[in-house]
N, C-alpha and C positions, 0 to 999 in steps of 0.2 A: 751234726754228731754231738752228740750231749755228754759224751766222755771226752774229755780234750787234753787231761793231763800226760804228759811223755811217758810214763810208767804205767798206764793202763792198757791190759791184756786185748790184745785185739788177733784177728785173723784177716791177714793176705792172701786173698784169693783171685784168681785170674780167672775170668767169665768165659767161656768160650761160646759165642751165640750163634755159631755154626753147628758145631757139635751139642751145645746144649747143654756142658756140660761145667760145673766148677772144677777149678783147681786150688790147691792149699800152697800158699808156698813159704808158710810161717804162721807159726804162734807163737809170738813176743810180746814186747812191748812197741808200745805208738813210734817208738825213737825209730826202735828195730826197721820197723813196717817201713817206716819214710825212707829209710835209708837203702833198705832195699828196691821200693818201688822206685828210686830216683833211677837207681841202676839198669832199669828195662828200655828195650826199647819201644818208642814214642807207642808203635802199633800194641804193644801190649800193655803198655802203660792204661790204654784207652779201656780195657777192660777188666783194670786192677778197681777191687773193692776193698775194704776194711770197712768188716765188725768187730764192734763190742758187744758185750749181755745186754744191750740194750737200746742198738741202731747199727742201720748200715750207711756206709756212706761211697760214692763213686770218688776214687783217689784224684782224680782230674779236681772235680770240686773241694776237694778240699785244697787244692792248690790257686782256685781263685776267691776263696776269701781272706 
C-alpha cells in the first residue's frame, strides 16, 4: 500500500466471495479504517480490504508487515 499516512482517505470494505459481492463499511481516514477493522470478527476480518486512489490492500496483510 503506497499511502501509509494515518490521515489518508481510504475505504473499508468487506468481500464477500460467496455472494460475490463488496461491502462499504467506511470512508475515513487509515486510523478510522484500523480501528474499526480491529473490531470484527476474525471470520470477517479475513475479508476486510482498504483502498486508497491509488492501491488495494487485504487488512490481514497489512497486519503482517
Amino acid at each position: 500500500m503506497r499511502t501509509t499516512y494515518s490521515d489518508a482517505t481510504v475505504r473499508l470494505y468487506f468481500l464477500d466471495s460467496d455472494a460475490g459481492a463488496a461491502q462499504t463499511l467506511l470512508y475515513g481516514t487509515l486510523t478510522e479504517a484500523m480501528a474499526l477493522a480491529e473490531q470484527q470478527p476474525e471470520e470477517v476480518q479475513a475479508g476486510l480490504f482498504l483502498a486508497t486512489d491509488n492501491d488495494v490492500v487485504a487488512y490481514l496483510d497489512l497486519l503482517e508487515s
